[in-house]
C-alpha positions in Angstrom: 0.0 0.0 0.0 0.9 3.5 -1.0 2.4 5.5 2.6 1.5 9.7 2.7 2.7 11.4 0.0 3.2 8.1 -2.4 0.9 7.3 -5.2 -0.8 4.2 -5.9 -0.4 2.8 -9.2 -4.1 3.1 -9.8 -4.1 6.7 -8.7 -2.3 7.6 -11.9 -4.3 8.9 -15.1 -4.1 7.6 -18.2 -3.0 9.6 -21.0 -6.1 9.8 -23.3 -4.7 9.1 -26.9 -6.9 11.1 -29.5 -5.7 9.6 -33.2 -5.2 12.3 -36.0 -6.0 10.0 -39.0 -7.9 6.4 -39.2 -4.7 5.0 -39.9 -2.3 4.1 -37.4 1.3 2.8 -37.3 3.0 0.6 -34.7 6.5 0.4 -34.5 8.3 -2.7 -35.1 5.4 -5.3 -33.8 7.5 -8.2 -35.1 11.4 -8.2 -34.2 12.4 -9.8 -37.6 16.0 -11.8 -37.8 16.7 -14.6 -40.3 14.7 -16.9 -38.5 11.4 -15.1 -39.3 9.3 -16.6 -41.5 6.5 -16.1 -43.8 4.3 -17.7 -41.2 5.4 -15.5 -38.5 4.3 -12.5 -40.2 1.5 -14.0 -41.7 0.2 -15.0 -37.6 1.0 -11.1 -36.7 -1.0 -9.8 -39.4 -4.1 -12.3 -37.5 -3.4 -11.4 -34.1 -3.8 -7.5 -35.1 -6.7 -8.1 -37.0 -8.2 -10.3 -34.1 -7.0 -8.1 -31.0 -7.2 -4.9 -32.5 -10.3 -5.4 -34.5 -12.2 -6.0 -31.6 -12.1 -2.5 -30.1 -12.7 -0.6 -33.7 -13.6 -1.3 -37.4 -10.4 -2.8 -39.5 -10.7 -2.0 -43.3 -7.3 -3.8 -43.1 -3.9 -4.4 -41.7 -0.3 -4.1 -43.6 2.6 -5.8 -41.8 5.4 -4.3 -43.7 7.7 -7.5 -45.4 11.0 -7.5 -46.2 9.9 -7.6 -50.0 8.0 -4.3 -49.3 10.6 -2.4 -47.5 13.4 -3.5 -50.5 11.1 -1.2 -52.8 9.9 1.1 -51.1 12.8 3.2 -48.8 12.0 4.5 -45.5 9.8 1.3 -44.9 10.8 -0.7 -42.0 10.3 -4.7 -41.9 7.9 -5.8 -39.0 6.4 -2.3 -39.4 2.2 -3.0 -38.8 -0.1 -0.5 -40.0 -3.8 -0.6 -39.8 -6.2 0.8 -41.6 -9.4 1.8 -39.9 -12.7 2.8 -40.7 -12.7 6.1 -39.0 -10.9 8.5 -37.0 -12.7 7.6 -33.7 -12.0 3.8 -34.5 -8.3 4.5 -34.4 -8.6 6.4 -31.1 -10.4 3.3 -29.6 -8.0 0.8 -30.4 -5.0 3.3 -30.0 -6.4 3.3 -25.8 -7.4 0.4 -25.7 -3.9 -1.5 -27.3 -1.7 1.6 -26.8 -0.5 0.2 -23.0 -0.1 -3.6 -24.0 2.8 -5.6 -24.6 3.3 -7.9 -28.3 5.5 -10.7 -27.7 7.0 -9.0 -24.4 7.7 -5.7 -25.9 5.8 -2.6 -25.3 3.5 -1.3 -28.3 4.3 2.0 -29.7 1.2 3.3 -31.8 1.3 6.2 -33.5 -1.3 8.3 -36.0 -0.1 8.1 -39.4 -1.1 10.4 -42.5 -3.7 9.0 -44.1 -3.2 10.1 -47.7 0.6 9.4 -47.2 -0.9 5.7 -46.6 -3.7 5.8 -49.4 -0.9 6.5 -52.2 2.5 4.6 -50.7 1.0 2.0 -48.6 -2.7 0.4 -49.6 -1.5 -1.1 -52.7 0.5 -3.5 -50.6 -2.3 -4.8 -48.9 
């Protein structure tokens, strides 16, 4: 228990997230080596859809391959982006995913440009 003066871990806020665009970029979800395979990206890709989906309307998600990133610089393998319906559905699942941990590593989501995405990044998916 907290003493006088201390805080209790519950007594803290959370940071309310507010996305900028229905799409939203998380760092590095998959820590690739030369031991990842197709499979692993391809079980990533579910477990967004899955996880994520479930707190606000996918229209997709893009887990960025090395095949993608050899074309297209400034990509950056195990890069996941998804693609959601609206604004508001990218806040939800930015709070409610935004404190979790992916394979033991913190997630970092971030708002990305949405027309940046519609013309470099949809035809991937």
């Amino acid at each position: 228990m907290a003493g006088p003066g201390q805080a209790g871990m519950l007594a803290l806020p959370s940071v309310q997230v507010n996305a900028t665009s229905p799409i939203i970029r998380i760092d590095e979800i998959l820590k690739v080596d030369d031991k990842t395979a197709k499979d692993d990206y391809d079980d990533v890709q579910e477990d967004m859809k899955e996880g994520c989906g479930a707190h606000g309307k996918l229209l997709g998600v893009l887990i960025i391959r090395p095949e993608h990133a050899n074309s297209r610089p400034g990509l950056k393998v195990g890069d996941c982006f998804l693609n959601c319906a609206t604004t508001d559905d990218a806040t939800k699942i930015m709070r409610a995913m935004g404190h979790r941990k992916y394979d033991s590593r913190q997630i970092q989501m971030t708002s990305f440009d949405e027309a940046k995405f519609n013309t470099e990044l949809k035809v991937l998916m």
